[in-house]
DODRENPA-254133 format. One record per residue (C-alpha): residue in three letters; x, y, z; residue number from 0. Coordinates in nm, 3 decimals, padded with zeros to 5 digits. Each point is the difference from the previous one (the first is absolute). Last residue first. Layout:
// residues N
<'ALA',<X,Y,Z>,NUM>
...
//
This chain:
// residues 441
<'UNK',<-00.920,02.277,-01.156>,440>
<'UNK',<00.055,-00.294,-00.250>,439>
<'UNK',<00.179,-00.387,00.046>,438>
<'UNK',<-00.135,-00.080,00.392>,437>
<'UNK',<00.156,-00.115,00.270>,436>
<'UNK',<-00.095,00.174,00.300>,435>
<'UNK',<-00.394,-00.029,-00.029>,434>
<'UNK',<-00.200,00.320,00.001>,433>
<'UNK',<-00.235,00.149,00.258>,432>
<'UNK',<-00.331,00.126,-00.193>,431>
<'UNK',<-00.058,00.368,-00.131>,430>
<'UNK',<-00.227,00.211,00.274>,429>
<'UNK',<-00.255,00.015,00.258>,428>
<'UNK',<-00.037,-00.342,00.003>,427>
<'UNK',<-00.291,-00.066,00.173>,426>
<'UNK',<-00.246,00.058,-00.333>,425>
<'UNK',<00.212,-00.230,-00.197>,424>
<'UNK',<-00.044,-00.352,00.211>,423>
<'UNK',<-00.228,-00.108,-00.254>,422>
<'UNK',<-00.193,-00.325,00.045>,421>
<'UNK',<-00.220,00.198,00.176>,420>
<'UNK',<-00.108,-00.286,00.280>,419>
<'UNK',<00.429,-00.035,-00.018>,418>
<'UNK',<00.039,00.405,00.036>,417>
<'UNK',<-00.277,-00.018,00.306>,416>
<'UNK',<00.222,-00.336,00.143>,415>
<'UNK',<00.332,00.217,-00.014>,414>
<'UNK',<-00.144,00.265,00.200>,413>
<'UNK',<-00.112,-00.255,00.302>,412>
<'UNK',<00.339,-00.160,-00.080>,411>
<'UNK',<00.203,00.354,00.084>,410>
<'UNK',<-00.160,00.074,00.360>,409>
<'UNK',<00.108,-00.383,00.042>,408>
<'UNK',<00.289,00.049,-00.077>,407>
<'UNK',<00.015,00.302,00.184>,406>
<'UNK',<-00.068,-00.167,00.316>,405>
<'UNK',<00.241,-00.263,-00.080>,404>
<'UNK',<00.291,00.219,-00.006>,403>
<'UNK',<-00.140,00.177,00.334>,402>
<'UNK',<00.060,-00.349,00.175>,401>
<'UNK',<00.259,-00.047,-00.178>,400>
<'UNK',<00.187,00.283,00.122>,399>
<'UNK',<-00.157,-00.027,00.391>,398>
<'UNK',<00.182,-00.374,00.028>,397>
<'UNK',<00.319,00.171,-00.111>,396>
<'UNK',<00.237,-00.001,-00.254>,395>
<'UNK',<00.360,00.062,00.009>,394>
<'UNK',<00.066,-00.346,-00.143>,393>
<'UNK',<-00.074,00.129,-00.287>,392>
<'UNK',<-00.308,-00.166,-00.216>,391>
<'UNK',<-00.022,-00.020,-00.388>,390>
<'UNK',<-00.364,00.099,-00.071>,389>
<'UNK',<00.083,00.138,-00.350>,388>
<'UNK',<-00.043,00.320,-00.162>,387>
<'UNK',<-00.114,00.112,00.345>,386>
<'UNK',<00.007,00.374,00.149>,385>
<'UNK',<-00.255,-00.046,00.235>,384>
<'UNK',<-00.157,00.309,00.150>,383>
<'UNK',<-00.376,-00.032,-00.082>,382>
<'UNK',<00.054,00.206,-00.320>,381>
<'UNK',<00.273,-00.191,-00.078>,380>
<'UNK',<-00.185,-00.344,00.029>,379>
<'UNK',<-00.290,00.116,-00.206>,378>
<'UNK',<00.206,00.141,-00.298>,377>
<'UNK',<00.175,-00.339,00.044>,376>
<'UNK',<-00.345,-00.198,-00.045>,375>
<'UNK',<-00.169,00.224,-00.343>,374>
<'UNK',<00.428,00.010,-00.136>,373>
<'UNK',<00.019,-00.396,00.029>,372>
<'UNK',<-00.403,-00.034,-00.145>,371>
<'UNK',<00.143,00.233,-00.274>,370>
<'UNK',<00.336,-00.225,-00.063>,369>
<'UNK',<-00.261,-00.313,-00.017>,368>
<'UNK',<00.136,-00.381,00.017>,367>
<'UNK',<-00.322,-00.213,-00.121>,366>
<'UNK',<-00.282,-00.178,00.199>,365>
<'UNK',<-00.246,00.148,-00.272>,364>
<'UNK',<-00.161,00.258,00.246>,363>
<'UNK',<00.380,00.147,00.065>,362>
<'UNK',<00.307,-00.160,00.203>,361>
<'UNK',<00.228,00.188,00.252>,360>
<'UNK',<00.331,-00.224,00.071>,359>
<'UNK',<00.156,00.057,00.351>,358>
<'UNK',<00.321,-00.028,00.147>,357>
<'UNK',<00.135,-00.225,00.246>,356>
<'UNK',<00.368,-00.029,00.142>,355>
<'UNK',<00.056,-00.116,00.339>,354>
<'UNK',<-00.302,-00.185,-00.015>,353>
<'UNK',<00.055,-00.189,-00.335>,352>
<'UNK',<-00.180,00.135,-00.312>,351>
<'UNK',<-00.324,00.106,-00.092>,350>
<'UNK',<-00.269,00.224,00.135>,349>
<'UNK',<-00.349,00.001,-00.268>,348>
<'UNK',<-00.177,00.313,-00.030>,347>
<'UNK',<-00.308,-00.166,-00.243>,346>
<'UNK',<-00.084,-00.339,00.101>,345>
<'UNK',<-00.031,00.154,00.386>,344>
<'UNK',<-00.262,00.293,-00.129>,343>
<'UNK',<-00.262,-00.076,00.198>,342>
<'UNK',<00.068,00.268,00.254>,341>
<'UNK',<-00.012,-00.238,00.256>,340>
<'UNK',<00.286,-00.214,-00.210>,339>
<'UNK',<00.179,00.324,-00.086>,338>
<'UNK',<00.054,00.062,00.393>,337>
<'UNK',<00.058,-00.341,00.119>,336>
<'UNK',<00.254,-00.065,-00.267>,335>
<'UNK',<00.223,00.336,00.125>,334>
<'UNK',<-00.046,-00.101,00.262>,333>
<'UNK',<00.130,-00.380,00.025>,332>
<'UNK',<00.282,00.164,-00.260>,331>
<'UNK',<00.126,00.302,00.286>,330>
<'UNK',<-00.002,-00.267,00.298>,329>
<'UNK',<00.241,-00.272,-00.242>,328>
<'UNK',<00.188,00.283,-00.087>,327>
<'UNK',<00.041,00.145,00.338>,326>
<'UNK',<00.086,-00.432,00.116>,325>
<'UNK',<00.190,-00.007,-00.341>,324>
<'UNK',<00.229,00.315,00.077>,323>
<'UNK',<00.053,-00.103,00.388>,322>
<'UNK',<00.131,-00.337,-00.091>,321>
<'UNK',<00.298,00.139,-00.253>,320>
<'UNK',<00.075,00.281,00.249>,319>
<'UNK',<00.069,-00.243,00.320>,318>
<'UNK',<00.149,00.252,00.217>,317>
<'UNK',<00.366,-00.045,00.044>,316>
<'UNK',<00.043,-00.196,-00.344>,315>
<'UNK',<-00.203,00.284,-00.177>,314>
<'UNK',<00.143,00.261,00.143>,313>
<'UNK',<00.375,-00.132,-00.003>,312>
<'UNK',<-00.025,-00.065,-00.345>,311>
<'UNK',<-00.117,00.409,-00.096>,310>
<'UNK',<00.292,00.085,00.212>,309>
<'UNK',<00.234,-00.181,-00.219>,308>
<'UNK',<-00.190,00.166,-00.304>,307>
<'UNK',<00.008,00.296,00.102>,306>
<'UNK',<00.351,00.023,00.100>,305>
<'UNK',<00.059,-00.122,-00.348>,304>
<'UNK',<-00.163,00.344,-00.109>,303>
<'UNK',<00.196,00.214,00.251>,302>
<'UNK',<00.326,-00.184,-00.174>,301>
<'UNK',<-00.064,00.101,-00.340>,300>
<'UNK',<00.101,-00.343,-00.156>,299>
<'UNK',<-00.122,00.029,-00.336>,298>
<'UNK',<00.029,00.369,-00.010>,297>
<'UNK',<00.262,-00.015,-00.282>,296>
<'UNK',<-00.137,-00.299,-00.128>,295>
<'UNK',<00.191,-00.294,-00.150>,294>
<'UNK',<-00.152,-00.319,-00.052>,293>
<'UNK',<00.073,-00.303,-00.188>,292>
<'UNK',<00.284,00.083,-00.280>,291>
<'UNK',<00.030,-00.349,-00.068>,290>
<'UNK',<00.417,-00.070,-00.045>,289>
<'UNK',<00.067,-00.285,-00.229>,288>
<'UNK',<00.147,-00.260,00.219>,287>
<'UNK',<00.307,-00.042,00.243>,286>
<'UNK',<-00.281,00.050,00.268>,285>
<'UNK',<00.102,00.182,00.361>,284>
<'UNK',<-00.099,00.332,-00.106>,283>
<'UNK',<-00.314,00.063,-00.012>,282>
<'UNK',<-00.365,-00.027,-00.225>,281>
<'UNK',<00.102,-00.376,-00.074>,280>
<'UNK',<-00.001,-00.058,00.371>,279>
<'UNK',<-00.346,00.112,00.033>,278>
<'UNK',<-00.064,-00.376,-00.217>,277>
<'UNK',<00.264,-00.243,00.171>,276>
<'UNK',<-00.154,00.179,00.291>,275>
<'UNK',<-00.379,-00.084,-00.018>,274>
<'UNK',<-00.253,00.309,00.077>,273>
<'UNK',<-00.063,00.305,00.101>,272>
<'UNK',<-00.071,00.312,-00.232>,271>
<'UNK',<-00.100,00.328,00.243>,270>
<'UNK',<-00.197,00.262,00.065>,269>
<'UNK',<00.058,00.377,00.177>,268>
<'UNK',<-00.194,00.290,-00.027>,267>
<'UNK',<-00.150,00.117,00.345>,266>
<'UNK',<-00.394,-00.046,00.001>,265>
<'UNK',<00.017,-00.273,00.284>,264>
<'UNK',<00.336,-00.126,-00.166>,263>
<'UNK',<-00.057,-00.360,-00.065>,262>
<'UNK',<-00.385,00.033,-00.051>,261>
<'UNK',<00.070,00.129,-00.302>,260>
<'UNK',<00.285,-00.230,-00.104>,259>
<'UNK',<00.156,-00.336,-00.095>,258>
<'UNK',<00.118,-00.197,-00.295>,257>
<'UNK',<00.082,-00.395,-00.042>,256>
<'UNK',<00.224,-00.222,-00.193>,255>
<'UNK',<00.040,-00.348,-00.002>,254>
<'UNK',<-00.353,-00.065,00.203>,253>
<'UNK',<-00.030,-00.199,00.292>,252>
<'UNK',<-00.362,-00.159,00.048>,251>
<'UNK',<-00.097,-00.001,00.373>,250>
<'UNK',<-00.361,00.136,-00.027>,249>
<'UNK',<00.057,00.261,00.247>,248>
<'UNK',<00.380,00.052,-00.009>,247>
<'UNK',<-00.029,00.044,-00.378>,246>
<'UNK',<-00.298,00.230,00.042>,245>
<'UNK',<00.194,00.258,00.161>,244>
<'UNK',<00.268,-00.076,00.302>,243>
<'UNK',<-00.148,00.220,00.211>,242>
<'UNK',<-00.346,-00.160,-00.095>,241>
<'UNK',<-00.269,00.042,-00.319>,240>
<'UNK',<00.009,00.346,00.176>,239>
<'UNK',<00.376,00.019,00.040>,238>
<'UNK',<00.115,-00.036,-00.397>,237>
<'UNK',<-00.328,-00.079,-00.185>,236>
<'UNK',<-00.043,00.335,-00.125>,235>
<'UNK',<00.361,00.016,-00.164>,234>
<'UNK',<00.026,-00.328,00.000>,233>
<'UNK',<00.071,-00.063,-00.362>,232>
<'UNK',<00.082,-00.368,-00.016>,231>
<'UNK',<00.316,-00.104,-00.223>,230>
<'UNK',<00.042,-00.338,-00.125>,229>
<'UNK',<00.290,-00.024,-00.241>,228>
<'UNK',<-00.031,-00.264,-00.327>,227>
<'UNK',<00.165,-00.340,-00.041>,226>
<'UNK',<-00.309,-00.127,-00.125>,225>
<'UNK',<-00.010,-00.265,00.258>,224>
<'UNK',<00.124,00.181,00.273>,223>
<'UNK',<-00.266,00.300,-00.138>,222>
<'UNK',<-00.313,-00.270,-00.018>,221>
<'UNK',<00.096,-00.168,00.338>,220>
<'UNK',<-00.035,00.342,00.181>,219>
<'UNK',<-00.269,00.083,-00.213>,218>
<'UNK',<-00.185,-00.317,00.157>,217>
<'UNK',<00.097,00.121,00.406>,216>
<'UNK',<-00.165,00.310,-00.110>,215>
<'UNK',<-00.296,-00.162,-00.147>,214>
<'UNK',<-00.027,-00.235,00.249>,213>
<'UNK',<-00.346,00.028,00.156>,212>
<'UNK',<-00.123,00.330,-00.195>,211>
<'UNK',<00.145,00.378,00.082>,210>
<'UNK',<-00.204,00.148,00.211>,209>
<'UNK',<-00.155,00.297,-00.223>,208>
<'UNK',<-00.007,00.387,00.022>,207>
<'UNK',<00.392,-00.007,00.040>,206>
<'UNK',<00.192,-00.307,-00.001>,205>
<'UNK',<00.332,-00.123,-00.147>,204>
<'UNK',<-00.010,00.291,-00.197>,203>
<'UNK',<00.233,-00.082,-00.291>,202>
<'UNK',<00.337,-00.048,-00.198>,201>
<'UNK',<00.081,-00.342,-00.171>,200>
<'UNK',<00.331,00.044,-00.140>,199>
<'UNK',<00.260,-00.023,-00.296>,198>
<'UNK',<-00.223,-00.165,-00.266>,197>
<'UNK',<00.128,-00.091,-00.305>,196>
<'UNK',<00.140,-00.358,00.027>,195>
<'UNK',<-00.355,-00.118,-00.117>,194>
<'UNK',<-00.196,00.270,-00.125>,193>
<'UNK',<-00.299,-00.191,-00.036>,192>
<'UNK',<00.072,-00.256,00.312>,191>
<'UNK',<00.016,00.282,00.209>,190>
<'UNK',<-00.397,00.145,-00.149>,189>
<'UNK',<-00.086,-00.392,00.080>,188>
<'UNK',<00.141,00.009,00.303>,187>
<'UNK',<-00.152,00.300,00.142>,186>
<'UNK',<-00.345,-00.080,-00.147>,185>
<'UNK',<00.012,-00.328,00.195>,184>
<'UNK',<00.092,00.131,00.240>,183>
<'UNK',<-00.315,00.257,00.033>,182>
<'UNK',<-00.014,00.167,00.343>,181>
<'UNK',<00.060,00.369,-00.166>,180>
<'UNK',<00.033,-00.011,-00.354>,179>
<'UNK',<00.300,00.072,-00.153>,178>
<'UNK',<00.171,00.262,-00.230>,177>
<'UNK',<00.249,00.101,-00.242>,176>
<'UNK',<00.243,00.236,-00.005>,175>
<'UNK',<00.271,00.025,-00.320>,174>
<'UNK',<-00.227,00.116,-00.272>,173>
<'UNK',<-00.049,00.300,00.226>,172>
<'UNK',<00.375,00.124,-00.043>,171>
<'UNK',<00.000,-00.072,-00.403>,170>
<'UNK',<-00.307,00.232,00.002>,169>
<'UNK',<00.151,00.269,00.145>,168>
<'UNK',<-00.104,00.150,00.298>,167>
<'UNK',<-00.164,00.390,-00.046>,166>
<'UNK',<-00.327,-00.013,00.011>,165>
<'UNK',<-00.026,-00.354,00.235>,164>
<'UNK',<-00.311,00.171,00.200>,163>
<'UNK',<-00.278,-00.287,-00.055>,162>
<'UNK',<00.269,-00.263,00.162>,161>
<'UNK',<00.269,-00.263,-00.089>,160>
<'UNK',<00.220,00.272,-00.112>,159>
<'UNK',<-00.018,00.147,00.374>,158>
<'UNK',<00.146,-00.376,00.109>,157>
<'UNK',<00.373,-00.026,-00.209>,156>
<'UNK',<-00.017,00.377,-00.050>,155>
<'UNK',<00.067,00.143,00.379>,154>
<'UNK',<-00.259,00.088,00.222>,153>
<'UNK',<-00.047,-00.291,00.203>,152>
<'UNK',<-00.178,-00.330,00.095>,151>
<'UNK',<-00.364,00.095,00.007>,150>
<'UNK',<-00.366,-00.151,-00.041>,149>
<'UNK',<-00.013,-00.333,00.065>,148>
<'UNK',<-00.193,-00.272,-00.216>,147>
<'UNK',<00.267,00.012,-00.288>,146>
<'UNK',<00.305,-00.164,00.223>,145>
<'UNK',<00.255,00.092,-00.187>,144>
<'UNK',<00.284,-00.228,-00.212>,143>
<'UNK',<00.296,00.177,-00.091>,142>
<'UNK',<00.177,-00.074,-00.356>,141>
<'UNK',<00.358,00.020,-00.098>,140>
<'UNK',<00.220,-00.244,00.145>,139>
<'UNK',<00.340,-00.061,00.099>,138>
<'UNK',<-00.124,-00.160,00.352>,137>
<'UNK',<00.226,00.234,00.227>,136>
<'UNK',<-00.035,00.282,-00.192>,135>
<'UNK',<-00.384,-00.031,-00.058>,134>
<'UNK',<-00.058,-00.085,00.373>,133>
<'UNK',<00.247,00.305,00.096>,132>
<'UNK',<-00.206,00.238,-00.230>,131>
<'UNK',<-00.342,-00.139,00.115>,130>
<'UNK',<00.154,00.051,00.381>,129>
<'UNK',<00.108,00.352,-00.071>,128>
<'UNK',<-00.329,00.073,-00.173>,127>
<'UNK',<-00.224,-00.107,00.288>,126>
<'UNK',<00.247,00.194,00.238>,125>
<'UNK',<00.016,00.369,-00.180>,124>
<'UNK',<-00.361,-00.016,-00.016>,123>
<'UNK',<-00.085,-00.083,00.322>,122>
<'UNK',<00.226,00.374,00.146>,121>
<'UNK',<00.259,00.134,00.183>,120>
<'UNK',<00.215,-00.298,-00.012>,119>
<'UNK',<00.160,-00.264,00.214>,118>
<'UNK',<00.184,-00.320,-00.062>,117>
<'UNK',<-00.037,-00.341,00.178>,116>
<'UNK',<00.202,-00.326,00.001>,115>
<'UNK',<-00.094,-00.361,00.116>,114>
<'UNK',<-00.419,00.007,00.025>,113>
<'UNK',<-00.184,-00.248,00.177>,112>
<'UNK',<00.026,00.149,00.329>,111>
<'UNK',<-00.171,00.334,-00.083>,110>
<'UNK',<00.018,00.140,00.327>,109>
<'UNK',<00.302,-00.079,00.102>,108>
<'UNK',<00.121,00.070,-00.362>,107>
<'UNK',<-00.146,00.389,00.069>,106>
<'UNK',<00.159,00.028,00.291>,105>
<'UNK',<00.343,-00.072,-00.083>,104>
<'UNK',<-00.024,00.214,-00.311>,103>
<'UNK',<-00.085,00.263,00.183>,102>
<'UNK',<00.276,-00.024,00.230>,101>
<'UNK',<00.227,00.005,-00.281>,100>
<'UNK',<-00.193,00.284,-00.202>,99>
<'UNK',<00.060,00.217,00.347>,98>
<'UNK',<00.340,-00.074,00.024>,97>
<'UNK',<00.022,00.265,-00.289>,96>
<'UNK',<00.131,-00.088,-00.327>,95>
<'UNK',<00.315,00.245,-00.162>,94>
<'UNK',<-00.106,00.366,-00.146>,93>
<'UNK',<-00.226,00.079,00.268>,92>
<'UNK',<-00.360,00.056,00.026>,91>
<'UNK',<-00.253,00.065,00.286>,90>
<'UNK',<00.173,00.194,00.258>,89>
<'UNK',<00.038,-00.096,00.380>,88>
<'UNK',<-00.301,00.218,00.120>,87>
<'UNK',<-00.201,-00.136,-00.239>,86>
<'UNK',<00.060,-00.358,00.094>,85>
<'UNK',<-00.135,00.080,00.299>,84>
<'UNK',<-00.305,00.199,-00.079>,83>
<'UNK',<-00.104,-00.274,-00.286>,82>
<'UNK',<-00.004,-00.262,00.343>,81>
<'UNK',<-00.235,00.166,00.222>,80>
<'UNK',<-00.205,00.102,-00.318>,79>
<'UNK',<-00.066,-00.378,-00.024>,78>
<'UNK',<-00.063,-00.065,00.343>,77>
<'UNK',<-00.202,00.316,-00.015>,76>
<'UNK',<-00.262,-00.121,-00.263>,75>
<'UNK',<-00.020,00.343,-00.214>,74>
<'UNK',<-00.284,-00.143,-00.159>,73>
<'UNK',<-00.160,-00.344,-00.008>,72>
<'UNK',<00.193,-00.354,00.083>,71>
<'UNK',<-00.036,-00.121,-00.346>,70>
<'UNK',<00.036,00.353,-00.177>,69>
<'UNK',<00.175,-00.209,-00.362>,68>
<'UNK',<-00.362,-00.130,-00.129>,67>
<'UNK',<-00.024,00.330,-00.284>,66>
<'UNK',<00.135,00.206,00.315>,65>
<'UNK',<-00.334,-00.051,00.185>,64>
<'UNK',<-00.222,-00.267,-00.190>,63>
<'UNK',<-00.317,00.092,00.320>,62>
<'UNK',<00.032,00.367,00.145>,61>
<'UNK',<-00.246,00.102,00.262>,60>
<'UNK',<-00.080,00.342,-00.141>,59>
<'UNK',<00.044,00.353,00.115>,58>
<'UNK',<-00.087,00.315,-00.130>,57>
<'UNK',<00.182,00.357,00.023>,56>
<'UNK',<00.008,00.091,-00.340>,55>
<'UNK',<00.375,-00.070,-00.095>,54>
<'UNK',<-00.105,-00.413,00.070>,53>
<'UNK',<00.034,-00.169,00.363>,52>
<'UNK',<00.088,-00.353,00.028>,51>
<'UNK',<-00.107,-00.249,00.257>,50>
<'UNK',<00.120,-00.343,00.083>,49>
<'UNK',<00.313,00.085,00.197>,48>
<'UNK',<00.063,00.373,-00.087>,47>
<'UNK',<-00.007,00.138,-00.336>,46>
<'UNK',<00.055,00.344,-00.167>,45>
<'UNK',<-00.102,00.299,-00.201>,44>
<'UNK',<-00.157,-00.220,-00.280>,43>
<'UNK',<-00.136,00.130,-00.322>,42>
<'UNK',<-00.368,-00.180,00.001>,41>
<'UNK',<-00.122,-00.085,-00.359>,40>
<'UNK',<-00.361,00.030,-00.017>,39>
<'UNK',<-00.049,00.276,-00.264>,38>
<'UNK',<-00.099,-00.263,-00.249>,37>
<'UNK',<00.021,-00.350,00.207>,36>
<'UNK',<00.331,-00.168,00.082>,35>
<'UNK',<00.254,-00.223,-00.236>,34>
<'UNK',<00.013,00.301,-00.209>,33>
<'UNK',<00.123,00.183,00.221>,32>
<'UNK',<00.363,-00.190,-00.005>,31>
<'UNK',<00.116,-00.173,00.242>,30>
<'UNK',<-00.011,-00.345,-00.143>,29>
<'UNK',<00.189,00.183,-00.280>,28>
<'UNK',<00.285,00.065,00.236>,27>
<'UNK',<00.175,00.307,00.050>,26>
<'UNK',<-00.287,00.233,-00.024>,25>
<'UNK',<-00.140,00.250,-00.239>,24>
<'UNK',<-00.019,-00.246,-00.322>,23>
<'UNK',<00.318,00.158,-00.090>,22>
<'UNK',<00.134,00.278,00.253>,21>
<'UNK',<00.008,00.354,-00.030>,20>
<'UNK',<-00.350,00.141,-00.102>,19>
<'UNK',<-00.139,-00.345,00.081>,18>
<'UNK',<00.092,00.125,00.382>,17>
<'UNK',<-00.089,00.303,00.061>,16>
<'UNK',<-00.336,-00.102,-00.198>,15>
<'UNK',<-00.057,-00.318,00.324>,14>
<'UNK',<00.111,00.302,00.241>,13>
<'UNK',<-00.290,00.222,-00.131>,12>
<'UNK',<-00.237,-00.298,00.083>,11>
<'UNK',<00.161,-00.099,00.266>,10>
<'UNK',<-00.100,00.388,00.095>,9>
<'UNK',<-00.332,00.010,-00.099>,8>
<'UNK',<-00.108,-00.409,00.145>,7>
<'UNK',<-00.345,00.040,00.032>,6>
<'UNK',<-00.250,-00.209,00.176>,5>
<'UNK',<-00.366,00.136,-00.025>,4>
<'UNK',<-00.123,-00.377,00.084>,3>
<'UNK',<00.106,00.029,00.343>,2>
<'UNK',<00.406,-00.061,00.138>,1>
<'UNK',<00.039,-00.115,00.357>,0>
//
């Protein structure tokens, strides 16, 4: 595996290939090199199953893979089984394939409690179809997010609401407001405030944290009462919260609900699911005012909903859902062990439910630190674990987190001389990772 001399020279020439032609050098900001130590930003040449090699001939056991969408790890040949087939048969015609039909089907057998389903390429196309159909089917203005999560979409309604709004008028963010996760009581009160205003409730229903006894079962009650849309964002709950997403887990039905990532094992498809009388207002058999829902070109790309079917049949033929939290629940227990020995267990902290952990890395003070982040993931990738996250795929294997945890706890015995220095600076070889959002370069 890779030493302390590391270098990455042709990522490196790849990652100024790329900001040469493309903004923020990748297609994603959580992509981007600046999420990865100076110089320390792998290119990849490709993945298979849990490991991905970069341009320079390395390879890592991947954790996050696909941003959360690689569930079942690379090039899964069920998957790939599927794509072929479809490809041979074309991929997009001017009248609906029988493809979307039997995709439909499966996706409402899985996800019982929903009525109607829609697809699209990608989450962001979903979360703001179902806050435009909540608005158009309550008449009103304002949308209600969750403030404790992270991410609903790029379009103005949520990007206004965060440090990079350049360029979303004012009158736009004035109509988003926000809610604290687990609070009711908050919730009400901000829906009792603009009473008759509110179109819809839209959140996480859990990510890092479990949501409390009842809370989901109370918003319920708050948006019947309020006469506002529920709609959970499942797009990393949906299949490993359960197949049916964190709804069919905790058994609270949302109105409105969006899926992805995980849906397509890296292939872009997502969808909005939810009641009828509501997806109806998005078709054809309404004597309404027409909702112009979605309507993708490549929204129904039938290799892509091949994916997804075949994606369903892994995980209900081989128990995905359980497999990701027992590798989670292995990967955590190590992890722990490892920066507990090292005596640095209040410090690299693991967080989240099995199937979908990540990790916080606190300084001296007990305090989030982006240099203690880049000290710990310049660690990881020079022992061959490519980790912004420790998000497991099923792909794993007993050996993979075995060596994961090894280089943890290579890592923590570093981390513990930059906490005894209370400065992390002289292992850091370079400018500190960077949060996502943020307002300046």
């Amino acid at each position: 595996m890779a030493t302390e001399e590391f270098r990455l020279p042709r990522s490196r020439h790849a990652n100024e290939r790329l900001h040469a032609m493309i903004p923020g050098g990748a297609h994603t900001y959580a992509k981007g090199d600046d999420q990865y130590p100076e110089n320390l930003a792998p290119v990849i040449s490709h993945g298979r199953g849990a490991h991905v090699w970069d341009i320079d001939g390395n390879r890592y056991v991947e954790y996050g893979s696909g941003l959360r969408s690689v569930s079942l790890g690379h090039a899964h040949p069920g998957v790939l089984e599927a794509v072929r087939r479809e490809l041979d048969r074309g991929s997009n015609f001017v009248r609906p394939s029988i493809v979307e039909a039997e995709a439909a089907e499966r996706f409402l057998a899985t996800v019982p409690t929903a009525e109607m389903v829609k697809f699209a390429k990608n989450g962001s196309d979903a979360t703001t179809a179902a806050v435009r159909l909540a608005r158009a089917a309550t008449g009103r203005p304002r949308v209600a997010i969750c403030a404790d999560h992270p991410f609903f979409s790029v379009d103005d309604w949520f990007i206004g609401t965060t440090p990079m709004s350049a360029g979303i008028p004012a009158a736009t963010n004035e109509l988003t407001v926000a809610f604290p996760y687990g609070d009711l009581a908050a919730t009400e009160e901000l829906l009792t405030r603009y009473q008759d205003e509110v179109a819809c409730l839209i959140l996480e229903p859990a990510t890092v944290v479990e949501p409390p006894p009842g809370y989901l079962a109370g918003l319920r009650e708050l948006a019947d009462r309020h006469g506002c849309v529920l709609i959970f964002d499942e797009m990393i709950t949906g299949f490993r919260w359960s197949e049916a997403g964190a709804q069919g887990l905790y058994g609270v039905v949302p109105d409105l609900s969006t899926f992805g990532k995980a849906l397509g094992n890296g292939f872009a498809v997502s969808a909005l699911a939810g009641r009828r009388d509501l997806m109806e207002l998005g078709g054809l058999r309404h004597s309404g005012d027409r909702v112009f829902l979605l309507s993708t070109t490549h929204g129904a790309e039938t290799h892509s909903l091949a994916a997804g079917m075949a994606v369903q049949t892994t995980y209900a033929e081989e128990g995905t859902t359980a497999r990701l939290h027992l590798l989670g629940e292995r990967l955590a227990a190590g992890v722990r062990e490892a920066a507990d020995t090292m005596g640095v267990g209040d410090h690299i902290v693991v967080r989240g439910r099995a199937s979908n952990l990540v990790f916080a890395t606190l300084d001296e003070n007990g305090r989030p630190s982006q240099p203690y982040r880049t000290l710990f993931l310049r660690r990881l990738l020079t022992g061959g674990v490519l980790a912004p996250s420790f998000v497991v795929s099923s792909a794993l294997s007993d050996a993979d987190i075995d060596h994961t945890v090894e280089v943890v706890a290579q890592a923590c015995a570093v981390y513990r001389k930059a906490l005894d220095a209370a400065d992390p600076t002289p292992w850091l070889a370079g400018r500190p990772v960077k949060p996502v959002f943020r307002r300046l370069v």
